[in-house]
C-alpha positions as CSV (number, residue, x, y, z in Angstrom):
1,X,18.5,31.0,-80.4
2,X,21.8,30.1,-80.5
3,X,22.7,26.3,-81.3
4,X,23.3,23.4,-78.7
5,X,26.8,22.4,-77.6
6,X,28.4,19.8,-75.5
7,X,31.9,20.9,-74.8
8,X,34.9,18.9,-73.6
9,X,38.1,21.4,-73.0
10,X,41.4,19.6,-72.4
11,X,44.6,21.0,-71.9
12,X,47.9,18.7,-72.4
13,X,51.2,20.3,-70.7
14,X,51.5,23.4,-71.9
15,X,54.1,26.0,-70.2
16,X,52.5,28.8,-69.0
17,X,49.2,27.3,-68.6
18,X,47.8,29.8,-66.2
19,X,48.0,32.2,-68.7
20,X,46.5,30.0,-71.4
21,X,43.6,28.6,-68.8
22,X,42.8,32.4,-68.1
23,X,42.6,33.3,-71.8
24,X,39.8,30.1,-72.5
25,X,37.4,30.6,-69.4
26,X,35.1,27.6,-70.6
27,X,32.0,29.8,-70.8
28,X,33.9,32.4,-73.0
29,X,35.4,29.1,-75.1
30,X,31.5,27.7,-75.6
31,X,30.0,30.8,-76.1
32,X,32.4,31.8,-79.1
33,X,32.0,28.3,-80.6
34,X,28.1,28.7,-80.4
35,X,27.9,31.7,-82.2
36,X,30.0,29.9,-85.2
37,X,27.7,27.2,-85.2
38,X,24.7,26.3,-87.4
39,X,23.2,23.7,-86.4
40,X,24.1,21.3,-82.7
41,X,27.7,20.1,-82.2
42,X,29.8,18.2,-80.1
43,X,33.3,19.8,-79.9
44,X,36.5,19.2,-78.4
45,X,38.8,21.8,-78.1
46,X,42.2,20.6,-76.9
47,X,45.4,22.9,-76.1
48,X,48.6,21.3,-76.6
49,X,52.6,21.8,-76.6
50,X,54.5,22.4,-80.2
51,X,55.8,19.5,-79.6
52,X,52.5,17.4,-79.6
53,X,51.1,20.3,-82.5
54,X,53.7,19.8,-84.5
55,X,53.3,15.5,-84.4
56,X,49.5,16.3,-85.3
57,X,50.8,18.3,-88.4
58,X,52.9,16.2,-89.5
59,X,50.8,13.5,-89.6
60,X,47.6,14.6,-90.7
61,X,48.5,17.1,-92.9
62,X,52.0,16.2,-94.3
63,X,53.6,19.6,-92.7
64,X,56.2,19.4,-90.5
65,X,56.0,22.3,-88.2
66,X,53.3,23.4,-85.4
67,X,50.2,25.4,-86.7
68,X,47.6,27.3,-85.0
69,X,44.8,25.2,-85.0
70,X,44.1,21.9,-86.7
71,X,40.5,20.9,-87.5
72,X,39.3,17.0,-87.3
73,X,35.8,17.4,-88.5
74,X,34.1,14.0,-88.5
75,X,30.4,14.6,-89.1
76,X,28.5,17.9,-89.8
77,X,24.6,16.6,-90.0
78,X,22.6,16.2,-88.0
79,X,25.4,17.4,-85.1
80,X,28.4,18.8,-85.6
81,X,31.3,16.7,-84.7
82,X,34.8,17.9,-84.1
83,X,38.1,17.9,-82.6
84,X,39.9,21.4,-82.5
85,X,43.3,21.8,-81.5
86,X,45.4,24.7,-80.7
87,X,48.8,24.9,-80.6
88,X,49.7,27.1,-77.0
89,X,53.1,28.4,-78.1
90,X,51.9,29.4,-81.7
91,X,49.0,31.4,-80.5
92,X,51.2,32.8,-78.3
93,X,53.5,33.8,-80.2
94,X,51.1,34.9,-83.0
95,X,48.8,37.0,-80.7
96,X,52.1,39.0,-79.7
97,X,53.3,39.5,-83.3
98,X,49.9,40.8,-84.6
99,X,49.3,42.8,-81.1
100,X,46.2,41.2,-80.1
101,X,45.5,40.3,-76.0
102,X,45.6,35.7,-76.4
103,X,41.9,36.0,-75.8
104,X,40.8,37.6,-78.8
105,X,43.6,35.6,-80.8
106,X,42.1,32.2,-79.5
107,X,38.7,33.0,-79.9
108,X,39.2,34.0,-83.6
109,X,41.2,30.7,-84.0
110,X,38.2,29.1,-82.3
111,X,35.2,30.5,-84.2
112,X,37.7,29.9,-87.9
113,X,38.1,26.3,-86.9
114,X,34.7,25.9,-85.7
115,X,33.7,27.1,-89.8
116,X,36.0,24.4,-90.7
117,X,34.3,21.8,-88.5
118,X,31.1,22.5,-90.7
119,X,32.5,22.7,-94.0
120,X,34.1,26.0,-94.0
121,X,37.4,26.2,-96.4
122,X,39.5,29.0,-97.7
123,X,41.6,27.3,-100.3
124,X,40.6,29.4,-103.3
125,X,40.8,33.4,-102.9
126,X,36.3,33.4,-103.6
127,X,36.2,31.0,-100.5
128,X,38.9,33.1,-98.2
129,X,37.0,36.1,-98.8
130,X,33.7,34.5,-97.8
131,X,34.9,32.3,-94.6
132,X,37.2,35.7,-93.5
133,X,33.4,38.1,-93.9
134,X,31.7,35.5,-91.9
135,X,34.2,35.0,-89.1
136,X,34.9,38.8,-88.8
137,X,30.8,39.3,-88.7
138,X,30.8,36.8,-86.0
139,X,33.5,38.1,-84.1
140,X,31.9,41.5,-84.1
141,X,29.2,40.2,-82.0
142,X,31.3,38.5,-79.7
143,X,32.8,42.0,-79.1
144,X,36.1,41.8,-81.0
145,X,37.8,44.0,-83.7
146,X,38.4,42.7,-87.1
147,X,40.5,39.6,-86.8
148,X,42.3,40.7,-89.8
């Protein structure tokens, strides 16, 4: 049985939004976050502008440009807590470039930051190894090729 999961999906202005609301149906969006999960969580998963992406970046994380996804994990027992957000533009623009439909690129962006919410890291090559096995195992059952 899959975990529980209360859900909040926001989306700030992003151009093209149709095609990014299309992409994260919010039963596809909980059901790949449930299958990354271990134990109950509550999760928000927010879509934003580089602009806004690249302010979170910069201040969070001392990098000045937009990323992917950013991970604010703030508890992991006994419920997952966590913010994810996910840069529109960069996904975008990455899903093209590695010739994947935006669906399958935000779910795998979704289930990796949903690892980091519960601990998850892939800073030494032993860790990268591990976190990429899990998330391609889990993308598997979601129906998706190999993320990488």
């Amino acid at each position: 049985m899959l975990p529980e999961l209360t859900l909040s999906l926001q989306f700030s202005s992003v151009a093209k939004a149709d095609k990014h609301r299309a992409a994260l149906a919010r039963h596809r969006v909980k059901k790949w976050i449930r299958h990354a999960l271990q134990s109950d969580a509550e999760i928000t998963v927010r879509i934003v502008d580089a602009e806004e992406g690249q302010t979170l970046n910069r201040e969070y994380r001392k990098k000045d440009y937009a990323t992917n996804v950013l991970t604010f994990d703030y508890t992991q027992e006994p419920v997952v807590t966590a913010d994810l957000v996910l840069c529109a533009p960069v996904v975008a623009q990455e899903a093209k470039e590695q010739k994947k439909t935006l669906e399958a690129h935000y779910a795998h962006l979704i289930v990796h930051g949903t690892l980091h919410a519960q601990g998850w890291d892939h800073e030494l090559d032993e860790d990268a190894q591990v976190m990429e096995l899990r998330e391609t195992e889990i993308m598997a059952r979601l129906g998706f090729k190999n993320p990488y």
